[in-house]
matplotlib code that plots the C-alpha trace (Angstrom):
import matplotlib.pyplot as plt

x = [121.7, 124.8, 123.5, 120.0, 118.8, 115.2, 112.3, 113.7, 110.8, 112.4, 111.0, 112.8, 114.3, 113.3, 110.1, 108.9, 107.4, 107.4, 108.3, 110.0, 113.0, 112.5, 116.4, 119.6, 121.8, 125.3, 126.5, 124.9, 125.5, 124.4, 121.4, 117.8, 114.9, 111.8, 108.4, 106.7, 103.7, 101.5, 102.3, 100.0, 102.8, 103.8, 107.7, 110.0, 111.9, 115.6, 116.8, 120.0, 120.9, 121.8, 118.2, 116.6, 116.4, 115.1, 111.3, 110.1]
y = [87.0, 86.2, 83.7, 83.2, 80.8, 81.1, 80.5, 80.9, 83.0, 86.1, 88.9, 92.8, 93.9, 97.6, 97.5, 94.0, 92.8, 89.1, 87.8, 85.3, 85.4, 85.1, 85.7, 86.0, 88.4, 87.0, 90.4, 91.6, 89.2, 91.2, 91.9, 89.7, 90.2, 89.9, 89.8, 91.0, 88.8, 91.8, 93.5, 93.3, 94.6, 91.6, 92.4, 91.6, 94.2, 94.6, 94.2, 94.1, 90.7, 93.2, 94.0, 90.6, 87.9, 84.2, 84.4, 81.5]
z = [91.3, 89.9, 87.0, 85.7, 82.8, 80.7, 82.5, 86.4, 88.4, 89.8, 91.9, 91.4, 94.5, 95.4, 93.4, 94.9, 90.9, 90.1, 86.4, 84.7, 82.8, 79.3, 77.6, 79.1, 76.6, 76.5, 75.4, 78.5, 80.4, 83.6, 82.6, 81.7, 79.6, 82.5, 81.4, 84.5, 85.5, 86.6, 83.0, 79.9, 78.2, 75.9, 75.5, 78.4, 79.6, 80.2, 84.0, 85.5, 87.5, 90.4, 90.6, 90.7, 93.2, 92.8, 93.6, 96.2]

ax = plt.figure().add_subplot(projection="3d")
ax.plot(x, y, z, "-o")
ax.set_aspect("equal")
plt.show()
Protein backbone atom coordinates (compact mmCIF):
# COMPACT_ATOMS: atom_id res chain seq x y z
CA UNK A 1 0.00 0.00 0.00
CA UNK A 2 1.29 3.08 -1.16
CA UNK A 3 -1.17 5.55 0.84
CA UNK A 4 -3.61 4.74 3.62
CA UNK A 5 -5.95 7.24 5.58
CA UNK A 6 -7.70 6.59 9.24
CA UNK A 7 -10.11 4.10 9.46
CA UNK A 8 -9.29 1.98 5.92
CA UNK A 9 -9.50 -1.96 6.97
CA UNK A 10 -6.14 -3.55 6.17
CA UNK A 11 -5.01 -7.15 6.48
CA UNK A 12 -0.82 -7.72 7.20
CA UNK A 13 0.71 -9.55 4.43
CA UNK A 14 3.02 -12.53 5.77
CA UNK A 15 1.12 -12.84 9.04
CA UNK A 16 -2.50 -12.79 7.39
CA UNK A 17 -4.00 -10.31 10.72
CA UNK A 18 -6.87 -7.94 10.03
CA UNK A 19 -6.97 -4.33 11.62
CA UNK A 20 -7.84 -0.97 10.96
CA UNK A 21 -5.72 1.87 10.59
CA UNK A 22 -5.94 4.15 13.34
CA UNK A 23 -3.06 7.12 12.50
CA UNK A 24 -0.97 7.74 9.64
CA UNK A 25 2.40 9.46 11.05
CA UNK A 26 3.40 12.12 8.52
CA UNK A 27 6.97 11.87 9.81
CA UNK A 28 6.69 8.26 9.07
CA UNK A 29 4.99 8.42 6.40
CA UNK A 30 5.64 4.68 5.45
CA UNK A 31 4.47 3.46 8.18
CA UNK A 32 0.65 3.16 10.16
CA UNK A 33 -0.54 2.77 13.60
CA UNK A 34 -2.94 -0.75 13.17
CA UNK A 35 -4.88 -1.74 15.95
CA UNK A 36 -5.31 -5.43 15.11
CA UNK A 37 -8.87 -6.70 15.39
CA UNK A 38 -7.92 -10.06 16.95
CA UNK A 39 -5.80 -7.96 19.67
CA UNK A 40 -7.04 -7.01 23.25
CA UNK A 41 -4.17 -4.98 23.29
CA UNK A 42 -5.77 -1.37 23.31
CA UNK A 43 -2.76 0.59 21.62
CA UNK A 44 -2.28 0.25 17.88
CA UNK A 45 0.84 -0.80 16.79
CA UNK A 46 3.33 0.59 14.28
CA UNK A 47 3.39 -1.18 10.77
CA UNK A 48 5.15 -0.39 7.72
CA UNK A 49 2.77 0.40 4.52
CA UNK A 50 5.07 -2.39 2.78
CA UNK A 51 3.51 -4.84 5.09
CA UNK A 52 -0.19 -4.08 4.65
CA UNK A 53 -2.69 -4.56 2.03
CA UNK A 54 -6.39 -3.26 1.68
CA UNK A 55 -8.57 -5.92 3.41
CA UNK A 56 -11.79 -6.93 1.19
Amino acid sequence: MSRVIQGDPVRHRTDGWTGTVTQTPSKLSHHAWVARDSSADPYPELVPLTDLEPAD
